[in-house]
C-alpha positions as CSV (number, residue, x, y, z in Angstrom):
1,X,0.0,0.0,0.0
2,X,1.3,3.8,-0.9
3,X,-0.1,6.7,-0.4
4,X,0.9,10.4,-1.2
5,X,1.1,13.6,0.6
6,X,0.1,16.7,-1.1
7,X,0.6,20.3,-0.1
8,X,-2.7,21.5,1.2
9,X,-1.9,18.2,3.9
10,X,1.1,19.7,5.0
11,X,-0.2,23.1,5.3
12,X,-3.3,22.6,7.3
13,X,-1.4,20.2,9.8
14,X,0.7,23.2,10.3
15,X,-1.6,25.8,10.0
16,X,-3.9,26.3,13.8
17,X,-5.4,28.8,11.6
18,X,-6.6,26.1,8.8
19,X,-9.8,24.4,8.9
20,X,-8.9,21.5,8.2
21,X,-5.9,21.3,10.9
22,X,-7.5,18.9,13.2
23,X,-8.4,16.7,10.8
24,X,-5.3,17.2,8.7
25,X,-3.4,16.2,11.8
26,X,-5.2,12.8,12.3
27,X,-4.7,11.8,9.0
28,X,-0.8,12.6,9.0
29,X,-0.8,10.6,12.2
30,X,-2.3,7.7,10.7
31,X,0.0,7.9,7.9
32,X,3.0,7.7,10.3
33,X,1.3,5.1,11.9
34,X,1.1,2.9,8.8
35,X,-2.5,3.3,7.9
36,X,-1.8,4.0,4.0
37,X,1.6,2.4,3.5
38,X,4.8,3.7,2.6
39,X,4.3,7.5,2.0
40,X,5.7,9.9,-0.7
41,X,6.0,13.3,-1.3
42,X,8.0,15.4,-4.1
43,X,10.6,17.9,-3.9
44,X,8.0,20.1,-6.2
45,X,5.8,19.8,-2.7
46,X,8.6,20.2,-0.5
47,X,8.9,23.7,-2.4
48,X,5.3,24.4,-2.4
49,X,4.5,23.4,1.4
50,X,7.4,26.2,2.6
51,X,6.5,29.0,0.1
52,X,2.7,28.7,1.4
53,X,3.3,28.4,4.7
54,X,5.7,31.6,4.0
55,X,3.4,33.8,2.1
56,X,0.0,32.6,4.0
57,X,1.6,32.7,7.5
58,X,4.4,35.2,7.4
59,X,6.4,32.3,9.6
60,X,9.6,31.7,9.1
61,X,10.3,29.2,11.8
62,X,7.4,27.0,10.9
63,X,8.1,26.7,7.8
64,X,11.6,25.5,9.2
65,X,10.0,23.5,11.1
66,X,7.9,21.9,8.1
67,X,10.7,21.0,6.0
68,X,12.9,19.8,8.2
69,X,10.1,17.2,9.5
70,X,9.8,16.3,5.5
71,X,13.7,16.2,5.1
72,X,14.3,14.2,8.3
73,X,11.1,12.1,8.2
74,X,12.6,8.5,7.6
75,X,8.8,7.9,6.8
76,X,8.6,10.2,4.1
77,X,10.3,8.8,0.7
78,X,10.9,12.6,-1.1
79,X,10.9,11.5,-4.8
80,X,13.1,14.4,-7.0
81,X,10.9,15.0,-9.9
82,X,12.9,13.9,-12.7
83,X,12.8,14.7,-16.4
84,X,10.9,12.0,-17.5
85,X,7.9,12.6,-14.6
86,X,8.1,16.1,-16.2
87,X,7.6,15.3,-19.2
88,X,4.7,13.4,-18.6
89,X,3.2,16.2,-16.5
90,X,4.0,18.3,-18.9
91,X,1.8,15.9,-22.0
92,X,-0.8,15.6,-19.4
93,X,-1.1,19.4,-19.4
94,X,-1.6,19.6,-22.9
95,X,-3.9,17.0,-23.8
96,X,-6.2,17.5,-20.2
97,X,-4.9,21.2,-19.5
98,X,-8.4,21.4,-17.5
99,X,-7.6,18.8,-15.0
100,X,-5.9,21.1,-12.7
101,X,-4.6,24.7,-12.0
102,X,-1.2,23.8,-11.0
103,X,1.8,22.5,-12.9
104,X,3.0,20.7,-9.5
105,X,-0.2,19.2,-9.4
106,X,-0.1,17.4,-12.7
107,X,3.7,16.6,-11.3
108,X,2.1,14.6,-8.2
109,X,-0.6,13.3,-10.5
110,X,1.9,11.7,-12.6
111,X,3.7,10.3,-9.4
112,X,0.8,8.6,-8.0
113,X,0.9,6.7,-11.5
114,X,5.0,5.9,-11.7
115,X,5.0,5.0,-8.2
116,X,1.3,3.3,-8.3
117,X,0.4,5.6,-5.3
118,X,-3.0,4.3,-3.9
119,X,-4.4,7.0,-1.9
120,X,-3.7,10.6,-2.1
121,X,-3.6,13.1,0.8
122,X,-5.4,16.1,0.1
123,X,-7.7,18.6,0.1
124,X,-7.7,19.7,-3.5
125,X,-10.8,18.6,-4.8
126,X,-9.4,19.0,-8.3
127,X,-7.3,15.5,-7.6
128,X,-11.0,14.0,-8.0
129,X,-11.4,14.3,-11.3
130,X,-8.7,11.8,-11.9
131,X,-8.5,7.9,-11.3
132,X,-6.5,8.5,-7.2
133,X,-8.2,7.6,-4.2
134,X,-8.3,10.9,-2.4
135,X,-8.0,10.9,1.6
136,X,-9.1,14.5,3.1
């Protein structure tokens, strides 16, 4: 079993301020505790996760803290997005450029097929127009 951790995860388990941040916190937590296998994340969310948490809550420190839990998670399996995963995104986007609003997103999208990624952690509803099990 696999699962994958998408930015608006990371965010609202760090964010008090998110609504989701209780819930977002439970699910991490059950990640971490096995529940949805080995988990995997990109270095395109990795770069995400800190710039939101940067620009949404002005916090420096947490978003230190953030990516150093990622980068020192031995959990977390941070996947480099390569050429050839961007080159898929990137044909994705052009056949399907209505699928979603973000390039990273059609990054993770192609992930959770080269890694056969099972369930998706998220809350961007846009990853439910596509064949992923979403968990939010």
């Amino acid at each position: 079993m696999t699962c994958f951790i998408d930015t608006s995860m990371f965010v609202a388990a760090y964010n008090k301020k998110d609504k989701y941040h209780s819930d977002a916190n439970k699910i991490l937590s059950d990640a971490f505790e096995g529940e949805y296998g080995t988990i995997y994340t990109s270095d395109y969310i990795l770069n995400e996760t800190i710039t939101l948490i940067l620009k949404r809550m002005k916090n420096v420190k947490i978003a230190k803290q953030l990516g150093n839990a990622i980068l020192s998670s031995p959990r977390i399996n941070l996947v480099v997005i390569d050429r050839r995963i961007v080159l898929n995104a990137y044909t994705t986007f052009i056949k399907k450029s209505y699928l979603f609003d973000s390039f990273t997103d059609y990054t993770s999208y192609e992930m959770t097929k080269e890694y056969n990624i099972e369930h998706l952690l998220s809350y961007d509803s846009d990853f439910d127009k596509v064949d992923v099990n979403r968990v939010y």
